[in-house]
C-alpha positions in Angstrom: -14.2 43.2 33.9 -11.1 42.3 31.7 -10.2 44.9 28.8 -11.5 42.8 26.1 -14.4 42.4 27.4 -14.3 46.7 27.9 -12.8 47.1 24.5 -16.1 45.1 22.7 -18.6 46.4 24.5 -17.1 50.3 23.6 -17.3 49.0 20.1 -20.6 47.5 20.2 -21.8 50.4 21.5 -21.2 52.5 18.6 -23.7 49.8 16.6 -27.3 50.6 16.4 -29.8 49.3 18.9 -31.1 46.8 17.3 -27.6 44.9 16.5 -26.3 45.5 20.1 -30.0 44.1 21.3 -28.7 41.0 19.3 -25.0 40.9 20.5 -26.5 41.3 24.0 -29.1 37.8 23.3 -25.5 36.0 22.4 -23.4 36.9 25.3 -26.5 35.8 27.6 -26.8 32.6 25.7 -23.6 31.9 26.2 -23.4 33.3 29.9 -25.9 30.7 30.0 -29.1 32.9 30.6 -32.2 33.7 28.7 -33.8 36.6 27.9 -37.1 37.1 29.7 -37.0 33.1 29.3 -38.3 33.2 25.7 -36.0 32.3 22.7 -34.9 34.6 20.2 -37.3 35.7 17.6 -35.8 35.0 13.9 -35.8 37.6 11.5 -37.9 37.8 8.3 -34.2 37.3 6.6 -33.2 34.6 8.7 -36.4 33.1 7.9 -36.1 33.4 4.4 -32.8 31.9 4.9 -33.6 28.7 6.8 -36.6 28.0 4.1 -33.8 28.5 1.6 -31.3 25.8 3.0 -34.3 23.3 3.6 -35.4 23.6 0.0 -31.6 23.3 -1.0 -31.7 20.6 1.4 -34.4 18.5 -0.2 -33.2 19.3 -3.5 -30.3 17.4 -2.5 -27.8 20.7 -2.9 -25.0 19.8 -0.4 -21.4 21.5 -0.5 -18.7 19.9 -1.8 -15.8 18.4 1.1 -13.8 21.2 -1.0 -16.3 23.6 -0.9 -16.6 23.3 3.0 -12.6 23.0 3.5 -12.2 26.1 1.4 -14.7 28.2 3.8 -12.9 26.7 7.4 -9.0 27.7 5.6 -10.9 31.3 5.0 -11.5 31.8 8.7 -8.0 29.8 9.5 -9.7 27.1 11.0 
């Protein structure tokens, strides 16, 4: 196991169980392996969130080419 991968997993430790539960579904998703072979359950939030962005959606509420180059130059990408 490399140090970064030694250094997260301290860190994620220190999270409570039901966020390292999650961080554990994404590393196995990206190791390329499933969870008891059933996909993730959403979350009431997340939920809510994915109703919200259809609505938006349908609405015809899109972000602006500024809007969305504004978000990638705030994570440097």
């Amino acid at each position: 196991m490399t140090k970064l991968l030694e250094q997260a997993l301290e860190a994620v430790r220190q999270l409570p169980a039901e966020e390292q539960d999650g961080i554990a579904r994404t590393m196995l998703a990206l190791a390329g392996e499933t969870v008891n072979g059933e996909p993730v359950p959403l979350t009431a939030d997340e939920r809510a969130a994915i109703a919200r962005s259809k609505a938006a959606a349908a609405r015809g509420e899109f972000a602006t080419e500024e809007q969305v180059r504004a978000v990638w130059a705030k994570y440097g990408l």
